[in-house]
C-alpha positions in Angstrom: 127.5 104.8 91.6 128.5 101.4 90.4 126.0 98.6 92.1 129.5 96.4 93.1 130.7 99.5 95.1 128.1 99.6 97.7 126.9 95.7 97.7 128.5 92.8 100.7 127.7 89.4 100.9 125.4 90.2 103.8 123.3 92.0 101.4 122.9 89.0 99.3 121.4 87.4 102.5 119.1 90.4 102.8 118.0 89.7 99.6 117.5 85.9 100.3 114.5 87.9 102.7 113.1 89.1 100.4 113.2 86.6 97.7 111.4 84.1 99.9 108.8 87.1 101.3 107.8 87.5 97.5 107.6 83.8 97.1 105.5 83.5 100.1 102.9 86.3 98.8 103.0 84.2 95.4 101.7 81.0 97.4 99.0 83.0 99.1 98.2 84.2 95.6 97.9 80.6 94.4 96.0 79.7 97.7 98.7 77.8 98.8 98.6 79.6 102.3 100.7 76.4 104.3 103.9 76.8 101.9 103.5 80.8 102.5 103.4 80.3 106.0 106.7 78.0 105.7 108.4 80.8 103.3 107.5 83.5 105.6 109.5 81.2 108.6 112.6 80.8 105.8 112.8 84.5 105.4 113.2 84.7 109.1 116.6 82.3 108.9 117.7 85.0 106.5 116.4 88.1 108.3 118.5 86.4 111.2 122.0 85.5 109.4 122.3 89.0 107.4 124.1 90.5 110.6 126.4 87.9 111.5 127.4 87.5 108.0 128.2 91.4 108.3 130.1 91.0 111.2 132.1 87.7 110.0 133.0 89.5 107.1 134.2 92.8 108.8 131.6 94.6 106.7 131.5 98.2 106.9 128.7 100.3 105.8 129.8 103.2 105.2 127.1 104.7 103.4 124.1 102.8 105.3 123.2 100.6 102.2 122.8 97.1 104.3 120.7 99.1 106.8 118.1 99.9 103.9 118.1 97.3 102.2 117.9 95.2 104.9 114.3 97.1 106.4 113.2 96.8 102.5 113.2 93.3 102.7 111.3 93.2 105.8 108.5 95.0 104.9 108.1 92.4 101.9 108.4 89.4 103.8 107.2 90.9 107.5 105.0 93.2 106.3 103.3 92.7 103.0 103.2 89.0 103.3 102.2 88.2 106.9 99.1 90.8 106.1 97.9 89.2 102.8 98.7 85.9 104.6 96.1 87.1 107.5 93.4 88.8 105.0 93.4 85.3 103.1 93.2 83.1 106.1 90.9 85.2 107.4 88.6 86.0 104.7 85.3 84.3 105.4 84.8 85.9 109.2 82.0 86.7 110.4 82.4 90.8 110.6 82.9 92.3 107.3 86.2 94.1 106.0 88.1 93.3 109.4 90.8 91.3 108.1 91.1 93.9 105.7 92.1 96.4 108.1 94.1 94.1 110.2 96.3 93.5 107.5 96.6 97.4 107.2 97.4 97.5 110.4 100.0 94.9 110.0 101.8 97.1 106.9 101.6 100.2 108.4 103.3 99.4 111.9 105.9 97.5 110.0 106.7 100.6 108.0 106.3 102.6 110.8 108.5 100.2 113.1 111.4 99.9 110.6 111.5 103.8 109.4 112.1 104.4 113.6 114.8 101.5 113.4 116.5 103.2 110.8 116.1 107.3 112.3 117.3 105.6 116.0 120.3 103.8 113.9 121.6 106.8 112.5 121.1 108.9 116.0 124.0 106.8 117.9 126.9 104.9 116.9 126.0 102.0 118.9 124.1 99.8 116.6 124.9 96.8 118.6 122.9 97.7 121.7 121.2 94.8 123.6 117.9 96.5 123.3 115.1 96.6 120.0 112.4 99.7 120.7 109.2 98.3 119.9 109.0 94.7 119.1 111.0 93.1 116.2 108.8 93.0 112.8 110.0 89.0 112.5 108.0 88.8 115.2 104.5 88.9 112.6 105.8 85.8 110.6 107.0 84.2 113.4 104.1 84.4 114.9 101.5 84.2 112.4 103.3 81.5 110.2 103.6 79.0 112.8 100.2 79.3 114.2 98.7 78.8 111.0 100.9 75.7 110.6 100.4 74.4 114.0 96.8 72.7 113.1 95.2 74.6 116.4 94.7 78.5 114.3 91.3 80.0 115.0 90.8 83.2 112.6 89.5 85.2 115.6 92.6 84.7 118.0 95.0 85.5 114.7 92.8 89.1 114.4 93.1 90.2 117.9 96.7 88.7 118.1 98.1 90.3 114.8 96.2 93.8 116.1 98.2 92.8 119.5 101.6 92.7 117.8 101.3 95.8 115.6 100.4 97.8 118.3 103.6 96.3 120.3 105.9 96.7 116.8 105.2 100.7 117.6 105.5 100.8 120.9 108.6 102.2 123.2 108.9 98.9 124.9 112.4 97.6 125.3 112.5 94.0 123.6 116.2 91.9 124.5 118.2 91.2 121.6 118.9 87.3 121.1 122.8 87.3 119.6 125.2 84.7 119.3 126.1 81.2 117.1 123.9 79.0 118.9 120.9 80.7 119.6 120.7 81.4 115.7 121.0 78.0 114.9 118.9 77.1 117.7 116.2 79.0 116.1 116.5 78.1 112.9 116.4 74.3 113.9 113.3 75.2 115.2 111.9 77.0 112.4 113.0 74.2 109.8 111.7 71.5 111.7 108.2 73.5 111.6 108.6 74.2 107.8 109.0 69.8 107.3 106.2 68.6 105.2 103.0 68.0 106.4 102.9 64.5 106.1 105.6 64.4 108.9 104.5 67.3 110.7 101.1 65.6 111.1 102.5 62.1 112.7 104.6 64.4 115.4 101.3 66.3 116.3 102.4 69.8 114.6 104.5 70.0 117.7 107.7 71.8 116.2 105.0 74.6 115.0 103.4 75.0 118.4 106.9 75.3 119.9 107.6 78.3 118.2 104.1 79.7 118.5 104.6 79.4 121.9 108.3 80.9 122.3 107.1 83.5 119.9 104.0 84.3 122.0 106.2 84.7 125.3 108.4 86.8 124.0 105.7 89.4 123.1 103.9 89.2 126.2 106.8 88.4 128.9 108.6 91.5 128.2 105.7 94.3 128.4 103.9 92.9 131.5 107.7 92.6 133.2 108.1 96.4 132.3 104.6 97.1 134.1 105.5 95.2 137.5 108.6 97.0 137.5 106.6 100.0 136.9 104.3 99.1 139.4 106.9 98.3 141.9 109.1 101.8 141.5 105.2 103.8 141.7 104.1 101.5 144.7 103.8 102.7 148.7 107.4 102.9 150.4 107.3 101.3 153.9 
């Protein structure tokens, strides 16, 4: 029962998540919506370095604890935040309420997403497939964080994308895991550079933010309409 027994050093990095999800709903909070953005994308790094710190350190989880506490720090930082993040961004639109339920939307298909991660990971003993069900719930910060720091955000693109992505969090498509040393730190180059102040983001045209808007973007659109010509293609006439 003892905290020490079930704890790893990868959970500390889970909690890392979480700490800088709770930050980032404190900025919005404050109205500081820019540095919650930038917390969000930190919480990312985290969400990102908690499995190879895991598997660096030979961790084995024997009673599932880094698997929970790991989807408890994502709804915090993916969930929780990324919503309030929209609903204050998006609070003076034009229709009523809408942001509000958006930002529902984004919490509930985050629960809903992780509680299926977690079921599917106790089903099979492969936990390292190659393949996420539904799309990855870093996706919402990714996405939503750097398009509000890119300089080009429009409140009604972010309501019909975030509806877009929580809708694709719950879905059966097959998103591609990205492992490895150097796509990590690829990615977290990328996310730091967009998390720079905004003094020095403005002089380089926000372009590190729009860099990972757009990678972000592709991945959640690439893979479902590559699933549907496939589809189309197996269904289609045979000459």
């Amino acid at each position: 029962m003892n905290m020490k027994d079930f704890i790893s050093y990868a959970d500390l990095v889970s909690l890392g998540n979480a700490s800088f999800g709770f930050l980032s709903i404190i900025m919005i909070m404050t109205g500081n919506l820019v540095l919650a953005a930038k917390f969000m994308l930190i919480a990312v790094i985290f969400d990102s370095l908690d499995g190879w710190v895991a598997r660096h350190t030979k961790r084995v989880d024997e009673f599932g604890f880094g698997k929970n506490i790991d989807s408890l720090a994502d709804v915090i930082s993916f969930g929780v935040a990324p919503g309030m993040l929209l609903y204050s961004a998006c609070v003076t639109y034009s229709v009523p309420y809408i942001n509000i339920l958006v930002a529902l939307l984004i919490v509930i298909c985050g629960i809903l997403r992780l509680a299926r991660f977690n079921v599917l990971a106790d089903l099979t003993t492969d936990s390292s497939g190659d393949k996420f069900v539904g799309l990855p719930i870093p996706s919402t910060a990714l996405i939503l964080g750097s398009f509000y720091i890119s300089g080009i955000f429009q409140m009604d693109l972010a309501l019909v994308m975030m509806m877009v992505v929580s809708v694709f969090m719950i879905s059966t498509v097959e998103y591609p895991k990205f492992k490895g040393t150097l796509v990590v730190a690829l990615g977290s180059i990328l996310i730091i550079s967009t998390c720079m102040p905004q003094n020095i983001l403005s002089i380089i045209a926000y372009i590190p933010a729009k860099l990972l808007f757009i990678v972000a973007v592709a991945y959640l659109l690439t893979v479902p309409f590559m699933d549907l010509y496939a589809n189309l293609r197996r269904s289609g006439p045979k000459c």
